[in-house]
C-alpha positions as CSV (number, residue, x, y, z in Angstrom):
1,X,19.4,-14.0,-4.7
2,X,22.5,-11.8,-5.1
3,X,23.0,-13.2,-8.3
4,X,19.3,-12.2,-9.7
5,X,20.4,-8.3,-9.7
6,X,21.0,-5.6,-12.6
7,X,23.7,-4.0,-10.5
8,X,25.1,-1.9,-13.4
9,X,21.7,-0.6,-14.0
10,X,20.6,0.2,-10.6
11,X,23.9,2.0,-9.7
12,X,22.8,4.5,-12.9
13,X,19.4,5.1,-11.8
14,X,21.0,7.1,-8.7
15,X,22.4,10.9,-8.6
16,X,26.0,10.5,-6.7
17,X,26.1,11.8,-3.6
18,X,27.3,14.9,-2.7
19,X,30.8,14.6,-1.4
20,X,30.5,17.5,1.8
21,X,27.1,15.6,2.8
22,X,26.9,12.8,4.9
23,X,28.4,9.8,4.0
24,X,26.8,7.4,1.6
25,X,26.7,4.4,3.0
26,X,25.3,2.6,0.4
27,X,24.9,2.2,-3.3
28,X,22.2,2.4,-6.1
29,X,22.0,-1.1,-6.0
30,X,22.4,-1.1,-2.3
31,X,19.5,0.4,-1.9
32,X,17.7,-1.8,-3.8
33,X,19.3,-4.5,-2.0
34,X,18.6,-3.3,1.8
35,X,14.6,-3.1,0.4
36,X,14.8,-7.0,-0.4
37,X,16.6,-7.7,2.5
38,X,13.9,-5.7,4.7
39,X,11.0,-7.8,3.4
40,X,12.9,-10.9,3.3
41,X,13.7,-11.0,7.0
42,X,10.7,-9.8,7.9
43,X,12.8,-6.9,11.0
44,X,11.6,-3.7,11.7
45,X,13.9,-0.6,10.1
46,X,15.5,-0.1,13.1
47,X,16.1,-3.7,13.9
48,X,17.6,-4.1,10.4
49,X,20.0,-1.3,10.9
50,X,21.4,-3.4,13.8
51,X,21.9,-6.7,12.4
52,X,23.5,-4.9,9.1
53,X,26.0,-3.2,11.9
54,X,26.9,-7.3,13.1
55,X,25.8,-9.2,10.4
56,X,28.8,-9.7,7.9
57,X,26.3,-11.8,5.2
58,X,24.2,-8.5,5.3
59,X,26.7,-6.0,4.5
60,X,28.3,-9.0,2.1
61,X,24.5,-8.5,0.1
62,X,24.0,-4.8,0.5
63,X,27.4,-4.3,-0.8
64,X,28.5,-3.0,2.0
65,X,32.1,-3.0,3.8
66,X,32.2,-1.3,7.3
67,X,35.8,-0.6,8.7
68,X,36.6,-2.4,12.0
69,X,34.7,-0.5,15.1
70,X,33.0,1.0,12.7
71,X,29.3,1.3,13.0
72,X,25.9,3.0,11.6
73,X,24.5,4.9,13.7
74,X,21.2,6.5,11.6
75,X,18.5,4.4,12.7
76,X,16.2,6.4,10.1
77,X,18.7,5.0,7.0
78,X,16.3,2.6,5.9
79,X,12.7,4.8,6.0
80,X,15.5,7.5,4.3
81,X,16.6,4.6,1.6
82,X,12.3,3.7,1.1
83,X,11.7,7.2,0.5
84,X,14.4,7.8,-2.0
85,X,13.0,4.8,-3.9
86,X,9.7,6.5,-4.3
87,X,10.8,9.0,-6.3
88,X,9.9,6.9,-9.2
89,X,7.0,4.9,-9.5
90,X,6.5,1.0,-8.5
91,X,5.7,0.5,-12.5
92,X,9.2,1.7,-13.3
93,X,11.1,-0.1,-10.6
94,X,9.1,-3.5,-11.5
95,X,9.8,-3.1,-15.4
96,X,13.3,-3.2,-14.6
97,X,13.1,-6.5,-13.0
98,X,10.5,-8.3,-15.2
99,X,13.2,-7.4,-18.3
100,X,16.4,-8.5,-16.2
101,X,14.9,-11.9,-15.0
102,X,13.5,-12.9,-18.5
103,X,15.5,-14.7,-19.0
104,X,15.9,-16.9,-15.7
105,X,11.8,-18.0,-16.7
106,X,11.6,-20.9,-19.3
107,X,9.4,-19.8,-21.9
108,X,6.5,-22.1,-22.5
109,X,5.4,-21.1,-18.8
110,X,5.3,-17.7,-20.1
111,X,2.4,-18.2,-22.2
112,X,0.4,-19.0,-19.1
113,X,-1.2,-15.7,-17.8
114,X,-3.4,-15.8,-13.9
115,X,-5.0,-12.9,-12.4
116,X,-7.0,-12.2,-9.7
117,X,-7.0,-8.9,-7.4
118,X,-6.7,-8.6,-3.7
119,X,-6.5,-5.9,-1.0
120,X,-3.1,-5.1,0.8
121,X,-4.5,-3.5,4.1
122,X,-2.9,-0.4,5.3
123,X,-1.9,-0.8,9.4
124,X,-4.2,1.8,10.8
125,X,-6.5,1.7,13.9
126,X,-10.0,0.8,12.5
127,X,-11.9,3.2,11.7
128,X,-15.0,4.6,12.9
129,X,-16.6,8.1,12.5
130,X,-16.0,8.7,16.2
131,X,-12.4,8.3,16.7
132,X,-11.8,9.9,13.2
133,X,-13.4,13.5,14.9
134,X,-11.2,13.0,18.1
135,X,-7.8,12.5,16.0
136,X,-9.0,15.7,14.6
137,X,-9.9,17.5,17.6
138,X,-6.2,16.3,19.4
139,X,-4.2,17.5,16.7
140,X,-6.5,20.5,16.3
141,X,-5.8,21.3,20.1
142,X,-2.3,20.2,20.0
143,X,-1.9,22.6,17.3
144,X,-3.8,25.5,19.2
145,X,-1.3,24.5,22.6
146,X,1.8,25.2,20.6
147,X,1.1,28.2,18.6
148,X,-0.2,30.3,22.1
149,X,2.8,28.7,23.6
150,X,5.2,30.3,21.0
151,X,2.8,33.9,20.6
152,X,2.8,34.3,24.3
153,X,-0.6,34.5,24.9
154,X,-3.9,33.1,26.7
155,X,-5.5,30.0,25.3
156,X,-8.9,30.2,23.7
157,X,-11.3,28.6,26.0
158,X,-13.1,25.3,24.8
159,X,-14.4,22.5,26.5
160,X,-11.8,19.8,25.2
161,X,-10.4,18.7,28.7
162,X,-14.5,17.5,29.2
163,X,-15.0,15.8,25.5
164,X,-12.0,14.0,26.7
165,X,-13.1,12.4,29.5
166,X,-16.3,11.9,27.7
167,X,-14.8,10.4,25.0
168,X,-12.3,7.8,27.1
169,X,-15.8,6.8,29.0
170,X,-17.2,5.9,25.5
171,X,-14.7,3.9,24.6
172,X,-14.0,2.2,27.2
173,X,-17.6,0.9,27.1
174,X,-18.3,-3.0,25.6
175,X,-21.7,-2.1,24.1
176,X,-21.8,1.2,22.1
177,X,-25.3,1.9,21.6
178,X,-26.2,4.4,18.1
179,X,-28.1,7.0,20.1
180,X,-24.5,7.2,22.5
181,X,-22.2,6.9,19.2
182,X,-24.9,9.8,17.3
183,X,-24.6,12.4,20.8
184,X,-20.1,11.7,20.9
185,X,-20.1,12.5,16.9
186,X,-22.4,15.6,17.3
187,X,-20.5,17.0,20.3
188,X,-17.1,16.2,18.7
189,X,-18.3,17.9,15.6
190,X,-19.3,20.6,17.4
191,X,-15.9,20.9,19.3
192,X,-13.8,20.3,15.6
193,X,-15.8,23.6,14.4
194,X,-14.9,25.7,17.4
195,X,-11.2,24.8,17.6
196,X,-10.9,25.8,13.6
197,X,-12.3,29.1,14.0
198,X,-10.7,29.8,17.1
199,X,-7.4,28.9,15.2
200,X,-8.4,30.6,12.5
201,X,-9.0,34.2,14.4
202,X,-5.5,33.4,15.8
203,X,-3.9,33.3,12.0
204,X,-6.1,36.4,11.2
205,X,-5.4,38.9,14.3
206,X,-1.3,37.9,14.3
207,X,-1.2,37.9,10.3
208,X,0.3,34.3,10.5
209,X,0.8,33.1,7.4
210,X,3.8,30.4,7.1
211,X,3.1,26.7,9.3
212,X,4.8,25.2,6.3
213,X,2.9,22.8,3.8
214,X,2.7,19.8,6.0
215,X,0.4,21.6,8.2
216,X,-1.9,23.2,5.7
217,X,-2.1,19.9,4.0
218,X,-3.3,18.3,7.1
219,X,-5.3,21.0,8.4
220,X,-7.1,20.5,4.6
221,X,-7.7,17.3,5.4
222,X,-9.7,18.2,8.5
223,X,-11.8,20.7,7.0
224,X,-12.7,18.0,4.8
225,X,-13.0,15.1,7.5
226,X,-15.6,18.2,9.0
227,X,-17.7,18.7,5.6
228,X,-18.0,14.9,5.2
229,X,-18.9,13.9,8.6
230,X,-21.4,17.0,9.3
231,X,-23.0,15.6,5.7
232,X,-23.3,11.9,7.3
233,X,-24.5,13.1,10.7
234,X,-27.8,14.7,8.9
235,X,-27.9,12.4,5.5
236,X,-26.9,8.7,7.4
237,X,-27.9,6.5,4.4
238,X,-25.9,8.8,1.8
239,X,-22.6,7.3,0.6
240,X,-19.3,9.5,-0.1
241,X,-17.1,8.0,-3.1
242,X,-14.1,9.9,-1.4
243,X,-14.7,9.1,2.2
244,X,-11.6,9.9,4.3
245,X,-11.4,7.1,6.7
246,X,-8.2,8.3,8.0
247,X,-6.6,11.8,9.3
248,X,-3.0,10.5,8.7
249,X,-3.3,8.3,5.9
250,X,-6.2,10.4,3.9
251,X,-6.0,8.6,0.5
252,X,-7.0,5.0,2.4
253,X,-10.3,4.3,0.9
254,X,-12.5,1.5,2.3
255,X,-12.3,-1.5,-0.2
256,X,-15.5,-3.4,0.1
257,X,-14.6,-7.3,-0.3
258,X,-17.5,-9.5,0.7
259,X,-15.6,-12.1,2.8
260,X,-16.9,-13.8,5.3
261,X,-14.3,-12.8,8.1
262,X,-13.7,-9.0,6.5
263,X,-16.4,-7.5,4.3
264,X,-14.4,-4.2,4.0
265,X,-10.5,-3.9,3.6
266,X,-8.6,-0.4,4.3
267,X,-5.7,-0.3,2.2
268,X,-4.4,-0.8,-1.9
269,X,-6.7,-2.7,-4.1
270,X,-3.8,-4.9,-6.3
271,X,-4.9,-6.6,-9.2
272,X,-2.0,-9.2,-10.2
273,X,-0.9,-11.3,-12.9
274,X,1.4,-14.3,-12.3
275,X,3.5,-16.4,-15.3
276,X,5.6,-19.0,-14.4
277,X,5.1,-19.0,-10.2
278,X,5.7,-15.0,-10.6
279,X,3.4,-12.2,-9.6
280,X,2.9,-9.2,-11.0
281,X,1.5,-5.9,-10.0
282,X,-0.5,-5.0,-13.2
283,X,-2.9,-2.4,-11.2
284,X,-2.7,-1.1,-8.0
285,X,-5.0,1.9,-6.6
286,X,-6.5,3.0,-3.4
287,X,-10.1,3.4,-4.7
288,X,-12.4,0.5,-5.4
289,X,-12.3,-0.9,-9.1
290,X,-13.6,-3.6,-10.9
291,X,-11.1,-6.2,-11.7
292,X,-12.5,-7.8,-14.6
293,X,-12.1,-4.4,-17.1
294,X,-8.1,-5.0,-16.5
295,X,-8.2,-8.3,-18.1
296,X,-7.7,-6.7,-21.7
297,X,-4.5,-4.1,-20.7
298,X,-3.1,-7.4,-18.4
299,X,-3.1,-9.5,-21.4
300,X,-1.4,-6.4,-23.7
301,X,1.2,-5.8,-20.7
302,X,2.5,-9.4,-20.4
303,X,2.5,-10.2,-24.2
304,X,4.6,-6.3,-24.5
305,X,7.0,-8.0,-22.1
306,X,7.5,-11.4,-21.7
307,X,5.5,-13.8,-24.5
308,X,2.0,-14.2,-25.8
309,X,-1.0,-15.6,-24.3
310,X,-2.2,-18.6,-24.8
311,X,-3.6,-20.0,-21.8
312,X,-5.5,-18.1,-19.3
313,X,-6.8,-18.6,-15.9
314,X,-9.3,-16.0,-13.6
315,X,-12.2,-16.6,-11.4
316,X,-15.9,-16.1,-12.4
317,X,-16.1,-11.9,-12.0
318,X,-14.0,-12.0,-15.6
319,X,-16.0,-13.7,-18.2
320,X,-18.1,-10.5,-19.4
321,X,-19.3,-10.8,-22.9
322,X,-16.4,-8.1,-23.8
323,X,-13.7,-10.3,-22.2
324,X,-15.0,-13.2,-23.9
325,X,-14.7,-11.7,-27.2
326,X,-11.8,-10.3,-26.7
327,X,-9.8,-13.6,-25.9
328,X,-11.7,-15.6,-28.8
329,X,-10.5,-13.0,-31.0
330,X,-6.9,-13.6,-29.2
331,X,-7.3,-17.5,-29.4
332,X,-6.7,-17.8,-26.0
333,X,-7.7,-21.0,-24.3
334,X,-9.4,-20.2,-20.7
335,X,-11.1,-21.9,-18.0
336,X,-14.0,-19.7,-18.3
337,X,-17.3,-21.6,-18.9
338,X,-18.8,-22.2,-22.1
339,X,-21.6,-20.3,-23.2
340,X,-24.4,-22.2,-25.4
341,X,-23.5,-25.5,-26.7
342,X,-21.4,-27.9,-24.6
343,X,-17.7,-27.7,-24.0
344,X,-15.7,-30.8,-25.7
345,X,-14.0,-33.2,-23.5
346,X,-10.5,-32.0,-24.3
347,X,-11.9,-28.7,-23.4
348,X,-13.2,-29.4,-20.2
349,X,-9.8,-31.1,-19.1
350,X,-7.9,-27.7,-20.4
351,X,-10.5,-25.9,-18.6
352,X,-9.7,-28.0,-15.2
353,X,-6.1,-27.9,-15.4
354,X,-6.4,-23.8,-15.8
355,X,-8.8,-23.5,-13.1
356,X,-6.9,-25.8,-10.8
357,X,-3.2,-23.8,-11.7
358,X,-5.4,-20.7,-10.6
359,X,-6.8,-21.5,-7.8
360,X,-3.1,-22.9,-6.1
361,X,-1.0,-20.4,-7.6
362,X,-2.8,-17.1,-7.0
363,X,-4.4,-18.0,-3.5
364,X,-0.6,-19.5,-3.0
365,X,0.9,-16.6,-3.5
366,X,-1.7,-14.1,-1.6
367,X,-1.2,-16.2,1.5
368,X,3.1,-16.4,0.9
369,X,3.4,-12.7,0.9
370,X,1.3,-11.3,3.4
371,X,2.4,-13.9,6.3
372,X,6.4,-14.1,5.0
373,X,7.1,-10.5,3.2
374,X,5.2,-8.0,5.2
375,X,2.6,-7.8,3.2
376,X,0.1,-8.7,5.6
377,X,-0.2,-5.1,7.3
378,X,1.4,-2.1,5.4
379,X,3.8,0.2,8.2
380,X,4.4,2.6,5.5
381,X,3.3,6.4,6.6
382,X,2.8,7.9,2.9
383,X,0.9,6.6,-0.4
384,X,4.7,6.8,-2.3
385,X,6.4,5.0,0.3
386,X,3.4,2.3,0.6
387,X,3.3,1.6,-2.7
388,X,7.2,1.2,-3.1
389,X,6.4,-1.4,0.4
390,X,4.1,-3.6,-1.5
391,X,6.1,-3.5,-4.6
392,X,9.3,-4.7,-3.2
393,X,7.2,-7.5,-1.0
394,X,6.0,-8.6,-4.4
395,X,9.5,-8.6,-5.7
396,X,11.2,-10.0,-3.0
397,X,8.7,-13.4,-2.9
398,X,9.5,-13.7,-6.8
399,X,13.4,-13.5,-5.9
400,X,13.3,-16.1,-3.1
401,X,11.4,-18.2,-5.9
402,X,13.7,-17.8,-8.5
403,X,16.6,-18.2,-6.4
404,X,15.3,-22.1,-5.4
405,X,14.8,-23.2,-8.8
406,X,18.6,-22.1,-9.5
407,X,19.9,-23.7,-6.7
C-alpha cells in the first residue's frame, strides 16, 4: 500500500510547521498515511496512537522514526491530523488519488461505469423528539450552572431537578404510550423556553456579551430545535425539510430508505460510482436526494478523468426517460430494460452480465466498507471531519484492493 502514494505531492499540499511550535511529528504525506492506517486497522484514535508508539511497521508506513525511549504522548494527534485534513474538501483529496492511481487500473475496465447511492449513518443516539428537548434543557441548565457560578450570584429558580426525575421515569418505561410521550414533550418545551429567557435576562442585566462562537452557535441551534418542535407539537402531521434531529450534530438529516430492517437512516447520503473494483464518491450530502438525476454529471466526471463510457450498470430508480436519452445519445450500452420492442438476444446477455457485475460489485463493496473500514457507524464530531472519515474509508478499501492485485 506504501507504494500506491503521491508522496511528493502530498508533502506540498502542507504549510511547514512553525519551528518554536510543537514538534511535528509527522509529514504531509504522513498525515495522509496515519488516515489509511486508522481505517485500515479498524483502532480507535487513541488506541492508534499507542501501537504507532510500539509498532515499528507503523512508524515504517507513517514515515515516521521515533528516537529510542522516545514516545508520543498527544493522544488527541490523530483527531488534530483529521481535522487538518478538512481544511480542503473530500472532492480535492479524492482527485488527487483517482489521477495518481490511473495508472495502476487497466484500461478496458475503465469503460465500465456502476452506481448506486447508500447512506453512511452518523453514530448518534436515535432520535426521538423527547430526548432531543432534554439534551437541550441539560446543556441549557449546564450553561445557566456555570455562568451564576462564575457572576457570583443566586440561580434562577426552575423546576429542572423535577423534569428530571420525570424524564428518567419515562424512559426507563418498556411501553411509551403517545398521550405520556405528548405530556414529556409539552412540559420539556415548556422548561427549554423558561431556561432561555432566564439566560437571556442574565446576558441582558450583566451586559454579557462574549461566550465565544461555539456557544452562540449552539445556543442557535436550540432556538431552532424550540421553533421546530413547538410547530410539531400543535401541527403533528406537518413535515420540516430542515428537521434538526440532533443538538450536537445539527446538519444530520433523517434519510428515508425503505428497507425492511431501517426505513430511515441518520447520516451522509453517498451516491458512488465504481470502475474497475474501485468506488467513488461522486455525491455526498446530508439532505435527501434523488440518485437517479446524478447519472448524467457521474458519467461526465468519470469520462473527465479516467476513460469513456461504454458500458453501464444501475438499478431500476435510473432509467428516466432523460437518462435514457441521454446514454442513447452517448451510445452507452446498459442493463436498463428495453422500452417498446424486444431486446435482441445479444442484448439481453450484455444486459445480464451488467446487471450481474452491479449487483456483486456495488452491494460488495457497501458491505466491505462499513463492516472492515469504519464505515459502518461515523465517530466523527463535525460535518468537515465526517466527510474527510468516509472519504478516507472509501480510499483506504480501494488501496487494500489495489495493493492485492500488485502483489
Amino acid at each position: 500500500m506504501a507504494a500506491l502514494m503521491p508522496d511528493e505531492l502530498l508533502n506540498s499540499l502542507f504549510l511547514k510547521q512553525n519551528p518554536q511550535g510543537a514538534k511535528p511529528w509527522l509529514s504531509g504525506s504522513g498525515k495522509v498515511r496515519l488516515m489509511l492506517l486508522k481505517h485500515y486497522t479498524g483502532l480507535s484514535d487513541e488506541m492508534l496512537v499507542e501501537r504507532l508508539n510500539t509498532d515499528f511497521a507503523y512508524q515504517l508506513f507513517c514515515q515516521l522514526a521515533l528516537e529510542p525511549g522516545e514516545f508520543i504522548r498527544d493522544r488527541s494527534l490523530v483527531t488534530r491530523v483529521r481535522k487538518e485534513l478538512s481544511t480542503k474538501s473530500w472532492g480535492e483529496w479524492q482527485l488527487i488519488f483517482q489521477r495518481y492511481w490511473k495508472g495502476e487500473i487497466d484500461s478496458q475496465e475503465l469503460k465500465t461505469l456502476l452506481m448506486d447511492a447508500t447512506c453512511y449513518e452518523s453514530y448518534i443516539r436515535y432520535p426521538t423528539d423527547v430526548k432531543l428537548l432534554w439534551e437541550c434543557n441539560e446543556w441549557i441548565h449546564e450553561r445557566l450552572v456555570k455562568l451564576c457560578q462564575v457572576l457570583s450570584i443566586k440561580r434562577p429558580r426552575n423546576k429542572f431537578l423535577e423534569q428530571q426525575r420525570k424524564y428518567l421515569a419515562y424512559a426507563h418505561r418498556k411501553k411509551k404510550t403517545y398521550a405520556l410521550s405528548q405530556q414529556r414533550r409539552r412540559s420539556l418545551l415548556y422548561l427549554l423556553k423558561k431556561m432561555l429567557t432566564q439566560l437571556q435576562d442574565i446576558f441582558n442585566k450583566y451586559a454579557i456579551n462574549a461566550m465565544g462562537s461555539a456557544f452562540y452557535e449552539r445556543l442557535k441551534v436550540v432556538k431552532t430545535i424550540v421553533q421546530q418542535q413547538t410547530h410539531l407539537f400543535h401541527q403533528p402531521a406537518s413535515s420540516l425539510p430542515d428537521r434538526i434531529v440532533s443538538l450536537y450534530k445539527p446538519y444530520i438529516r433523517p434519510i428515508v430508505r425503505g428497507k425492511e430492517v431501517k426505513t430511515v437512516e441518520f447520516g451522509a447520503k453517498v451516491h458512488l460510482t465504481c470502475s474497475a473494483g474501485l468506488a467513488w464518491i461522486e455525491h455526498l450530502d446530508y439532505k435527501p436526494f434523488n440518485e437517479c438525476k446524478r447519472l448524467k454529471k457521474s458519467v461526465l466526471k468519470h469520462e473527465k478523468v479516467f476513460a469513456k463510457v461504454a458500458l453501464l450498470g444501475a438499478d431500476n430508480i435510473y432509467p428516466t426517460n432523460e437518462n435514457r436519452k441521454y446514454i442513447t445519445k452517448k451510445g452507452i450500452q446498459t442493463n436498463f430494460l428495453k422500452k417498446g420492442g424486444k431486446a435482441s438476444e445479444q442484448e439481453k446477455q450484455a444486459q445480464t452480465l451488467i446487471h450481474n457485475a452491479r449487483a456483486s460489485q456495488m452491494e460488495g463493496v457497501f458491505g466491505n466498507q462499513k463492516n472492515h473500514y469504519l464505515l459502518g457507524k461515523i465517530k466523527a464530531r463535525s460535518q468537515p471531519t465526517e466527510d474527510i472519515w468516509i472519504l478516507f474509508g472509501v480510499l483506504t478499501a480501494n488501496a487494500v484492493k489495489l495493493a492485492n492485485k500488485a502483489a
